[in-house]
C-alpha positions as CSV (number, residue, x, y, z in Angstrom):
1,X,5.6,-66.7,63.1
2,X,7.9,-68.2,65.5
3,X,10.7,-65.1,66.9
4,X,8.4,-62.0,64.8
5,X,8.0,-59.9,68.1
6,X,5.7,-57.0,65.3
7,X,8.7,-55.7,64.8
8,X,9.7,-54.4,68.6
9,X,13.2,-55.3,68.6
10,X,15.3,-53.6,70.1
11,X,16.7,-51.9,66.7
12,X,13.4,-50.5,66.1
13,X,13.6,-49.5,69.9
14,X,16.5,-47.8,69.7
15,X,15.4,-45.9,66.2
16,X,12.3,-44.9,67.8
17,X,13.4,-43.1,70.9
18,X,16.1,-41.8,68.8
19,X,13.3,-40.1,66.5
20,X,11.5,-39.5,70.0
21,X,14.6,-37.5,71.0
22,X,15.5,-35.3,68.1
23,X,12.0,-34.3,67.2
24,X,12.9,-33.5,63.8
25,X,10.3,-30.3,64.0
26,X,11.8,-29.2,67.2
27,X,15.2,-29.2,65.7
28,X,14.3,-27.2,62.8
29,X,12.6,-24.4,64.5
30,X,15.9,-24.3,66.5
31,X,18.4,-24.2,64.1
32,X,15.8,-21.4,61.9
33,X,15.9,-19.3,65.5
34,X,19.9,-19.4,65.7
35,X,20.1,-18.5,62.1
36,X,17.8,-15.6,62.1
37,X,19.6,-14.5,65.5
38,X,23.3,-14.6,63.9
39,X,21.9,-12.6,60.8
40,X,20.3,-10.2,63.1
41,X,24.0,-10.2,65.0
42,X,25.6,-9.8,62.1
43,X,23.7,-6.7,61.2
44,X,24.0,-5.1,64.4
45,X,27.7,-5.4,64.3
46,X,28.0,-4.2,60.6
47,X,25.9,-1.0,61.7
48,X,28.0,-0.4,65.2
49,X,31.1,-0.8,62.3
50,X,29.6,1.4,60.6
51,X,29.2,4.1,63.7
52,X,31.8,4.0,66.1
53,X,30.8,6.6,68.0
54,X,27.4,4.4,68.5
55,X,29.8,1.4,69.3
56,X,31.7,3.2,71.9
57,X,28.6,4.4,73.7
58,X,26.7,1.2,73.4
59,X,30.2,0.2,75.2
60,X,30.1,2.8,77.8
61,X,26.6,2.3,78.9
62,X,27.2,-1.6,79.3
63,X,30.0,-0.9,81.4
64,X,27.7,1.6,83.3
65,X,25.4,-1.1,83.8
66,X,27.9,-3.8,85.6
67,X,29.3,-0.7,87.6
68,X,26.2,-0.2,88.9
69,X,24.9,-4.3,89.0
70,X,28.1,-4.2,91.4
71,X,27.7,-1.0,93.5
72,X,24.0,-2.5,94.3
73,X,25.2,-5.8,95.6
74,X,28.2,-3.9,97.5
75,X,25.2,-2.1,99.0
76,X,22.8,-5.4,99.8
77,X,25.9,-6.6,101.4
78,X,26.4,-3.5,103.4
79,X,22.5,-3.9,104.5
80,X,22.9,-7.5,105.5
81,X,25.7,-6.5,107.5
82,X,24.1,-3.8,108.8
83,X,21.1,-5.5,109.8
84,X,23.5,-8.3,111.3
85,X,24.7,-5.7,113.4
86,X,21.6,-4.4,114.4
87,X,20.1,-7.8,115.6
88,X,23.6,-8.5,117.6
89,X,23.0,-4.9,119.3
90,X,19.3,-6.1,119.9
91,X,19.7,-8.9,122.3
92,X,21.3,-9.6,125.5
93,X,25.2,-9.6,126.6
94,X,25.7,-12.9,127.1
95,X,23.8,-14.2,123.9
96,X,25.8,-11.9,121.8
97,X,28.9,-13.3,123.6
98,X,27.5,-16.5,122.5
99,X,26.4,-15.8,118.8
100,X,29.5,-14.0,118.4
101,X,31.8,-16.8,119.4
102,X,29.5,-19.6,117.1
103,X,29.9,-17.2,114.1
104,X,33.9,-17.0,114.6
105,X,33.7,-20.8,114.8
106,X,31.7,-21.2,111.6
107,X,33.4,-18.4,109.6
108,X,36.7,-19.8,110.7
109,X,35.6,-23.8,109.7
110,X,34.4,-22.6,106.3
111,X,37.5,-20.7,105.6
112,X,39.7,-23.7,106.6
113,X,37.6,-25.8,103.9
114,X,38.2,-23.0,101.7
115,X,42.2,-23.1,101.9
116,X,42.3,-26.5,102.0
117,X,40.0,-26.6,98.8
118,X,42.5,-24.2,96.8
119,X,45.7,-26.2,97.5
Protein backbone atom coordinates (compact mmCIF):
# COMPACT_ATOMS: atom_id res chain seq x y z
CA UNK A 1 0.00 0.00 0.00
CA UNK A 2 0.83 3.39 -1.06
CA UNK A 3 1.84 5.79 2.58
CA UNK A 4 1.73 2.15 5.04
CA UNK A 5 5.32 2.85 6.33
CA UNK A 6 4.56 -1.09 8.78
CA UNK A 7 3.36 1.06 11.02
CA UNK A 8 6.64 3.27 11.93
CA UNK A 9 5.07 6.56 12.21
CA UNK A 10 6.04 8.64 14.23
CA UNK A 11 3.01 8.01 16.84
CA UNK A 12 4.07 4.53 17.14
CA UNK A 13 7.63 6.19 17.64
CA UNK A 14 6.87 8.22 20.15
CA UNK A 15 4.70 5.31 22.04
CA UNK A 16 7.55 3.08 21.77
CA UNK A 17 10.30 5.01 23.32
CA UNK A 18 7.77 6.16 25.72
CA UNK A 19 7.25 2.39 26.80
CA UNK A 20 11.26 2.19 26.23
CA UNK A 21 11.51 4.89 28.96
CA UNK A 22 9.16 3.87 31.76
CA UNK A 23 10.01 0.24 31.72
CA UNK A 24 6.91 -0.66 33.23
CA UNK A 25 8.87 -3.51 35.42
CA UNK A 26 11.48 -1.02 36.51
CA UNK A 27 8.83 1.29 37.74
CA UNK A 28 7.19 -1.29 39.77
CA UNK A 29 10.12 -2.57 41.56
CA UNK A 30 10.67 1.10 42.47
CA UNK A 31 7.62 2.20 43.63
CA UNK A 32 7.39 -1.62 45.80
CA UNK A 33 11.13 -0.38 47.27
CA UNK A 34 9.68 3.20 48.40
CA UNK A 35 6.67 1.53 49.84
CA UNK A 36 8.39 -1.09 51.84
CA UNK A 37 11.01 1.75 52.89
CA UNK A 38 8.10 4.29 54.30
CA UNK A 39 6.45 1.26 56.19
CA UNK A 40 9.84 0.33 57.54
CA UNK A 41 9.99 4.40 58.41
CA UNK A 42 6.95 4.44 59.77
CA UNK A 43 7.74 1.74 62.16
CA UNK A 44 10.89 2.96 63.28
CA UNK A 45 9.36 6.24 64.15
CA UNK A 46 6.27 4.61 66.01
CA UNK A 47 8.93 2.58 68.12
CA UNK A 48 11.32 5.82 68.83
CA UNK A 49 7.47 7.30 69.91
CA UNK A 50 7.21 4.75 71.68
CA UNK A 51 10.79 5.15 73.70
CA UNK A 52 11.93 8.56 74.06
CA UNK A 53 14.67 7.90 75.87
CA UNK A 54 15.84 5.74 72.66
CA UNK A 55 14.76 8.78 70.50
CA UNK A 56 16.79 11.22 72.37
CA UNK A 57 19.93 9.10 72.29
CA UNK A 58 19.57 7.97 68.63
CA UNK A 59 19.51 12.08 68.59
CA UNK A 60 22.57 12.56 70.62
CA UNK A 61 24.72 10.15 68.81
CA UNK A 62 23.77 11.67 65.36
CA UNK A 63 24.75 14.84 66.50
CA UNK A 64 28.00 13.19 67.81
CA UNK A 65 28.58 12.00 64.55
CA UNK A 66 28.54 15.52 62.53
CA UNK A 67 30.55 17.03 65.53
CA UNK A 68 33.05 14.76 64.79
CA UNK A 69 32.47 14.59 60.61
CA UNK A 70 33.42 18.36 61.28
CA UNK A 71 36.31 18.23 63.89
CA UNK A 72 38.01 15.76 61.13
CA UNK A 73 37.77 18.05 58.26
CA UNK A 74 38.84 21.08 60.73
CA UNK A 75 41.80 18.79 61.21
CA UNK A 76 42.49 17.74 57.23
CA UNK A 77 42.37 21.46 56.82
CA UNK A 78 44.87 22.13 59.58
CA UNK A 79 47.19 19.27 57.87
CA UNK A 80 47.00 20.85 54.42
CA UNK A 81 47.90 24.01 55.91
CA UNK A 82 50.35 22.59 57.75
CA UNK A 83 51.96 20.72 55.12
CA UNK A 84 51.58 24.12 52.98
CA UNK A 85 53.69 25.60 55.45
CA UNK A 86 56.14 23.06 55.55
CA UNK A 87 56.85 23.00 51.72
CA UNK A 88 57.03 27.06 51.84
CA UNK A 89 59.80 26.57 54.75
CA UNK A 90 61.43 23.87 52.42
CA UNK A 91 62.62 25.90 49.60
CA UNK A 92 64.65 28.81 48.87
CA UNK A 93 64.10 32.69 50.00
CA UNK A 94 63.44 34.05 46.93
CA UNK A 95 61.05 31.33 45.62
CA UNK A 96 59.00 31.58 48.69
CA UNK A 97 59.05 35.38 48.12
CA UNK A 98 57.75 34.45 44.87
CA UNK A 99 55.10 31.69 45.72
CA UNK A 100 54.01 33.77 48.42
CA UNK A 101 53.26 36.84 46.36
CA UNK A 102 51.36 34.47 43.38
CA UNK A 103 49.25 32.93 46.25
CA UNK A 104 48.22 36.54 47.59
CA UNK A 105 47.39 37.33 43.96
CA UNK A 106 45.19 34.24 43.50
CA UNK A 107 43.55 34.24 46.90
CA UNK A 108 42.91 37.86 46.44
CA UNK A 109 41.32 37.36 42.53
CA UNK A 110 39.16 34.51 43.83
CA UNK A 111 37.90 36.47 46.67
CA UNK A 112 37.08 39.55 44.35
CA UNK A 113 34.96 36.93 42.20
CA UNK A 114 33.54 35.87 45.30
CA UNK A 115 32.12 39.48 46.42
CA UNK A 116 31.22 40.36 43.24
CA UNK A 117 29.30 36.97 42.93
CA UNK A 118 27.21 37.72 46.25
CA UNK A 119 26.04 41.23 45.37
Amino acid sequence: MAGDDGGEGPLDILVRSTRDLLRPEELVREATRDIVKAEIRHHLEKTLEKNPALEQDLKDAVRALLEARAQEYAALLRVGACTARLGLAAVPKEIREQLTRDMVDLFSKELGQIVERSL
